[in-house]
Rosetta silent file (secondary structure, phi, psi, omega in degrees, C-alpha in Angstrom):
SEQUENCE: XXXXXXXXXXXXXXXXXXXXXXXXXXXXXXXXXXXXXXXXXXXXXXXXXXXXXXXXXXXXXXXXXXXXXXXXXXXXXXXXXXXXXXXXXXXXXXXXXXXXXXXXXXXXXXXXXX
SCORE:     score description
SCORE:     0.000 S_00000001
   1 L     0.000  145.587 -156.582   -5.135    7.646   38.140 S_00000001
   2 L  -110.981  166.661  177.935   -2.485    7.885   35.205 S_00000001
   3 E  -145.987  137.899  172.062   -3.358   10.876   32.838 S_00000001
   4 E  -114.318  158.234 -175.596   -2.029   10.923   29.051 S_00000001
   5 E  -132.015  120.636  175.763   -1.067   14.096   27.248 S_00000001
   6 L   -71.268 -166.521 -175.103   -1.107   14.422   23.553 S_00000001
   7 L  -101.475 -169.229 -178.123    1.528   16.413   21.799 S_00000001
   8 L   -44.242  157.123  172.398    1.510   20.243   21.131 S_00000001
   9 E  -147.461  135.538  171.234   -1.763   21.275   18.971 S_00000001
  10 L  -145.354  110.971  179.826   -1.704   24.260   17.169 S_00000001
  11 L  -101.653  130.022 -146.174   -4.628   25.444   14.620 S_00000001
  12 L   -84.880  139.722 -167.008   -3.061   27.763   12.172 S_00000001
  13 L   -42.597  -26.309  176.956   -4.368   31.135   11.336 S_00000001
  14 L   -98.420   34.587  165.785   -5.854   30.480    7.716 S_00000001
  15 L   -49.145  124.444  157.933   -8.137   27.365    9.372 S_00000001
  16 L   -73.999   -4.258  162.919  -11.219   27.527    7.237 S_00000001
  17 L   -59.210  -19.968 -151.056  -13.319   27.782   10.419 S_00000001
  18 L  -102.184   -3.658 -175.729  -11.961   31.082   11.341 S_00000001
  19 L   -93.397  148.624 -169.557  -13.262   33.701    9.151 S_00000001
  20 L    84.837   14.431 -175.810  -16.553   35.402   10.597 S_00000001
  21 L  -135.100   87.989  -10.499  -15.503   33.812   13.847 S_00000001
  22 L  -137.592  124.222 -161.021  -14.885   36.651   15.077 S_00000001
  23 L   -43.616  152.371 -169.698  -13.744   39.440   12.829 S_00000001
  24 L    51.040  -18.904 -156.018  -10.689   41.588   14.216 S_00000001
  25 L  -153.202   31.971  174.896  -10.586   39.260   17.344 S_00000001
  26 L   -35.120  155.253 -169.745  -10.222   35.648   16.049 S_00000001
  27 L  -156.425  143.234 -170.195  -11.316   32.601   17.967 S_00000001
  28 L   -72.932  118.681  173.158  -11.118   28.972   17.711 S_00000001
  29 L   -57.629  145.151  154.939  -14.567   27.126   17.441 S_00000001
  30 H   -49.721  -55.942 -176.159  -15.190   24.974   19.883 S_00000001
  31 H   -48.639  -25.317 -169.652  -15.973   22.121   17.499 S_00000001
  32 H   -94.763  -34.826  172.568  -12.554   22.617   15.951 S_00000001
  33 H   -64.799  -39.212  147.489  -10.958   22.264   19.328 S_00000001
  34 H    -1.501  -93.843 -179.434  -13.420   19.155   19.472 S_00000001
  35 H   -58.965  -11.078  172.382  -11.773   17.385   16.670 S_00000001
  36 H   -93.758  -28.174 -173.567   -8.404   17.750   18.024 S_00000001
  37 H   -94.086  -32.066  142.225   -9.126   16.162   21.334 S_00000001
  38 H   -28.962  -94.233 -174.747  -10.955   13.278   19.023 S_00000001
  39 H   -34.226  -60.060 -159.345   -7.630   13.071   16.514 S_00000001
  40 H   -76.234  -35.240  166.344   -4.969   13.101   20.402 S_00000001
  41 H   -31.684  -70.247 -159.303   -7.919   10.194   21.845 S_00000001
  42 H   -56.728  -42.752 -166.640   -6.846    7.983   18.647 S_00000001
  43 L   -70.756  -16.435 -172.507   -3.146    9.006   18.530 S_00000001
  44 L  -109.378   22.402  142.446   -2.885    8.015   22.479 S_00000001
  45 L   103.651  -21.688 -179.010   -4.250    4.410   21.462 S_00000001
  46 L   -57.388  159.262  140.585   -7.726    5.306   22.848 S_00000001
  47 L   -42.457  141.961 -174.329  -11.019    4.498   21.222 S_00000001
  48 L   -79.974   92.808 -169.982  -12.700    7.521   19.029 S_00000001
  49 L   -28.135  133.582  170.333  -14.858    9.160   21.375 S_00000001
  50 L  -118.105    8.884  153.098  -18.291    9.059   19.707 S_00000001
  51 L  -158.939  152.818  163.585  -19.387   11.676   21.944 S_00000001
  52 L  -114.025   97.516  151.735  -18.693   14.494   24.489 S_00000001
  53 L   -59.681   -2.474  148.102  -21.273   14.625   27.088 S_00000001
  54 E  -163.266  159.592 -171.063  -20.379   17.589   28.545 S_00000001
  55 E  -142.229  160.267  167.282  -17.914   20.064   27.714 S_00000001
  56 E  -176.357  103.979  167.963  -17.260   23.364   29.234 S_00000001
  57 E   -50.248   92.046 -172.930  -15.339   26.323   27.303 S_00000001
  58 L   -95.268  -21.333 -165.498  -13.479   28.184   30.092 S_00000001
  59 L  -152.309  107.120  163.780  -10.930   30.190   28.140 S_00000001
  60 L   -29.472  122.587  153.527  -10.576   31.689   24.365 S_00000001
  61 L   -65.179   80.019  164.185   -8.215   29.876   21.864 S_00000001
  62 L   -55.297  140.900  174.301   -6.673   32.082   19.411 S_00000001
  63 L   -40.098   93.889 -152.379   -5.283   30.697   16.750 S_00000001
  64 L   116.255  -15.314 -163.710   -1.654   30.186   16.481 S_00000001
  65 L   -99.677   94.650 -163.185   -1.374   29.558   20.252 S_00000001
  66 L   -72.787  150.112 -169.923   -0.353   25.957   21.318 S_00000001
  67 E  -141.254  148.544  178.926   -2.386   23.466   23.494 S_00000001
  68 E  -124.560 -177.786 -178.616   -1.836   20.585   24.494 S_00000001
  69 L  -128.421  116.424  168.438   -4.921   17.609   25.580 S_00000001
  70 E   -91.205  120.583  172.200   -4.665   15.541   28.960 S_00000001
  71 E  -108.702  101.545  167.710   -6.804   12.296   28.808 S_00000001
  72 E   -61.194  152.826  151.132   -7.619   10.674   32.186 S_00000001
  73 L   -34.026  133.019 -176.316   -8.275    7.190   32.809 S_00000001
  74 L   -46.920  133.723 -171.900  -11.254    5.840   32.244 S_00000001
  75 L   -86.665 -162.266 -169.980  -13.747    6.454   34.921 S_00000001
  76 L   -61.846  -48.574 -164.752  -16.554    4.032   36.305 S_00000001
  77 L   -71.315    0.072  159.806  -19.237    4.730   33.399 S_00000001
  78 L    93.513   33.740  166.159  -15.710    3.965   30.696 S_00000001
  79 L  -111.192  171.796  175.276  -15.858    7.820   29.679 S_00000001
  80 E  -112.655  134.970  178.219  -12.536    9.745   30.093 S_00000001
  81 E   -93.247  158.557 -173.046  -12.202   13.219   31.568 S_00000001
  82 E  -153.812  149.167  174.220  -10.031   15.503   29.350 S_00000001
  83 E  -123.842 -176.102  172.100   -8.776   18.969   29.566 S_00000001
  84 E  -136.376  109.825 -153.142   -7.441   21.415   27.022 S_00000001
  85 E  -136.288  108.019  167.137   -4.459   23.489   28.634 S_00000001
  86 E   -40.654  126.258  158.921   -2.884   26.700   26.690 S_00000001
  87 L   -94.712   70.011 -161.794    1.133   25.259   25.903 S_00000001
  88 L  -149.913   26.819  177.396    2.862   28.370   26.707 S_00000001
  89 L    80.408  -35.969 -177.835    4.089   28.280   30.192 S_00000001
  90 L   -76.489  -22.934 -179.002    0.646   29.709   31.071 S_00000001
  91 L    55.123    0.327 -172.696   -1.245   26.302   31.455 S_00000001
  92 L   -65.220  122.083  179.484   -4.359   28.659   31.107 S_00000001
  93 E   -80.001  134.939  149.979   -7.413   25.844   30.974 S_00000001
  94 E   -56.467  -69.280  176.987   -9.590   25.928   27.979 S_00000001
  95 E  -171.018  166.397 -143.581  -11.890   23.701   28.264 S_00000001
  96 E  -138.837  156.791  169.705  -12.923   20.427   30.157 S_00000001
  97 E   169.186 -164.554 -175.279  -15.408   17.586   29.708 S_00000001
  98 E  -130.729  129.567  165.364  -16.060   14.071   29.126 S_00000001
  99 E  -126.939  154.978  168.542  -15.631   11.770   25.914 S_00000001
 100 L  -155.865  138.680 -147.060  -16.836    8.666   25.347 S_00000001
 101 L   -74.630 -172.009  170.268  -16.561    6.013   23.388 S_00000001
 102 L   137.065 -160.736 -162.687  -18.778    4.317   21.205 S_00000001
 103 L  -119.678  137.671 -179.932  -20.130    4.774   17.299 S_00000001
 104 L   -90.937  117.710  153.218  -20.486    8.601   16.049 S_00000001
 105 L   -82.691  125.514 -175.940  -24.232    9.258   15.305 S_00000001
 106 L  -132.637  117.693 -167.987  -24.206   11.185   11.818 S_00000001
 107 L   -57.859 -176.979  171.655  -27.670   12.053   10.616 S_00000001
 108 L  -105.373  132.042  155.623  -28.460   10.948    7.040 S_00000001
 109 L   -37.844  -58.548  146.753  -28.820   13.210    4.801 S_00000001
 110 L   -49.636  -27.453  168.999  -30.900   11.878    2.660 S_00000001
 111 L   -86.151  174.592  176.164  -33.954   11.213    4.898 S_00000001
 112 L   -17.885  173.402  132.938  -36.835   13.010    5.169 S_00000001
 113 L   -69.947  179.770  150.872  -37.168   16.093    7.276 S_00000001
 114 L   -65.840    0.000    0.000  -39.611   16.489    9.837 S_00000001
């Protein structure tokens, strides 16, 4: 099974995600790590994952700290396993899942509520 690796990722300390998340002791949202393994899908030629059915945060990001994204070959059901790996010599895993492709559900705004 071939595995592709995006290039270095780094999300920079004044990210507008990061203040209140969490004061004295920043930390990367997941969703902002999210969007990077989205952005390294497209950039490696892939389709833009239009979901992650499962994810699983194993390790704090700080900001400032480079990562890189490994995308496996597609598996039977066409989703791709992916990891998130600290780029520092440490290899320390972040976080893990499945993307898959397909059309990004985005509610509308405009209708009704419940």
């Amino acid at each position: 099974m071939a595995t592709l690796t995006s290039r270095t990722h780094r999300i920079p300390a004044d990210h507008p995600a990061l203040p209140g998340h969490f004061p004295g002791h920043p930390v990367v949202p997941g969703v902002v790590i999210l969007e990077q393994v989205a952005q390294a899908a497209t950039e490696l030629g892939l389709e833009a994952p239009g979901r992650f059915p499962q994810v699983k945060f194993i390790a704090p990001l700080p900001p400032e700290v480079p990562f890189r994204i490994e995308i496996d070959d597609p598996g039977r059901r066409g989703g791709h396993a992916f990891r998130c790996l600290r780029d520092d010599g440490s290899d320390t895993l972040l976080c893990a899942g499945q993307l898959a492709p397909g059309p990004v559900h985005r509610p509308d705004p405009t209708a009704p509520g419940p």
